[in-house]
N, C-alpha and C positions, 0 to 999 in steps of 0.2 A: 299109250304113249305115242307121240307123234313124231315122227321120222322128220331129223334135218336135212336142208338139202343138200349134195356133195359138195364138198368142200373147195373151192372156188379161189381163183387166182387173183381176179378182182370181179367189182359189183357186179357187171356185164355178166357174169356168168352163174350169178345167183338164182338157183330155179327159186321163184313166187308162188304162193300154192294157191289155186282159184281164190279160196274168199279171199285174199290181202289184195289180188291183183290191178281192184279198181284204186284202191288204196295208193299202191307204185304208179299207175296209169298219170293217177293224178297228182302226187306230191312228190313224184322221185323216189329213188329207194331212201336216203336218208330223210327227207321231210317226212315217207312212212313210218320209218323207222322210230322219229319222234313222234310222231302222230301215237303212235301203238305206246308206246312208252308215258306218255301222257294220258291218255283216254281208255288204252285196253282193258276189257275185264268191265270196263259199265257201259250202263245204257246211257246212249247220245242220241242227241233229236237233231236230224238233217232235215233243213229249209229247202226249197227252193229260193226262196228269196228271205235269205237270212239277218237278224240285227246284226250288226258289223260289235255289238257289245255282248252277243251269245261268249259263252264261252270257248268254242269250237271255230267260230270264227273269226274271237281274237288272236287265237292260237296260229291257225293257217290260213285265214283270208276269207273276205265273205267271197267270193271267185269261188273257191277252194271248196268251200262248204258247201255252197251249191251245185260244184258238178258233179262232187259225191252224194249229193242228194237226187242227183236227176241220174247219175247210175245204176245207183239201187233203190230207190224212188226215197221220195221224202217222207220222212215218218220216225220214229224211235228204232231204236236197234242198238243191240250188245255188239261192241264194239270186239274186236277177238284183239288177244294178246298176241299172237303170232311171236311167242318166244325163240320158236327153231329156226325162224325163218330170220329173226333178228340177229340169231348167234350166230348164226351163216354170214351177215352183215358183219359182221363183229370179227368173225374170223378173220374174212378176206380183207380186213382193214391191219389185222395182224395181232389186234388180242388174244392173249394167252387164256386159256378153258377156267383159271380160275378168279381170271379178270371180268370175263362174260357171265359168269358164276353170283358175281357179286353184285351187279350191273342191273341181271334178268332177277334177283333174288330167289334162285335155287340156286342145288348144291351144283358142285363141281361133277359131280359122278351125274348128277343129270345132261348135265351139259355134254360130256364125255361121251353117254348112249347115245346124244342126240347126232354125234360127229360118225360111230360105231355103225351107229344104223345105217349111215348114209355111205360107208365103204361100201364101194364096190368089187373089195378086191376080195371080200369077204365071203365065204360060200353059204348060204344058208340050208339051216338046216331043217326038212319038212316032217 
C-alpha cells in the first residue's frame, strides 16, 4: 500500500512522488489531478506530434500531449492512478476522507491509512 503525502495546508505544499511529477510539471496540480482521474489505470499513447482528435489531446491540448511525450519519450505507457497523491489534493482543498472515498472509488478506511501513513507525529514501529 502506498503512503499519502502529509497532509498539507494548501497545493504548494503537496509532496508529488517521482512518477506523477512530469504530470504536475506539466498540467498543474489540478489539470494532473484530472488528467489521472481520466486516463489512470490504462495505457496511453504520447505523440510527439500528436492529432489534436487523439483522445489525450482532446482532453489537455496537443501542446500538453506533447510535452509529456518528449518527457518520458513518446510511445505507449500505463498511465498510474496516483490515488494518494490525489487524496492529498483533495484534502488540502477541504474534502472530508469519505468524500475522497467516493470520488477515488475506495473505501474510506483506505483513505484514512493513506492520511495515517503519512503522520508524522506517529512513532513507528520496527
Amino acid at each position: 500500500m502506498t503512503a499519502a503525502p502529509k497532509p498539507a495546508q494548501d497545493q504548494s505544499e503537496i509532496f508529488v512522488p517521482a512518477h506523477l511529477r512530469h504530470f504536475v510539471d506539466v498540467l498543474g496540480v489540478d489539470g494532473a489531478v484530472e488528467f489521472l482521474l481520466t486516463f489512470g489505470g490504462a495505457y496511453a499513447y504520447f505523440s510527439l506530434s500528436p492529432e489534436p482528435q487523439s483522445n489525450i489531446a482532446a482532453e489537455i491540448g496537443v501542446e500538453a500531449t506533447a510535452a509529456i511525450a518528449k518527457r518520458f519519450g513518446p510511445g505507449s505507457m500505463r498511465v498510474p492512478t496516483g490515488k494518494p497523491f490525489i487524496a492529498a489534493v483533495f484534502r488540502a482543498k477541504g474534502m472530508k476522507p469519505s468524500e475522497i472515498a467516493r470520488r477515488l472509488h475506495v473505501t474510506d478506511v483506505t483513505v484514512r491509512s493513506w492520511f495515517a501513513d503519512a503522520d508524522d507525529r506517529q512513532l513507528r514501529l520496527l
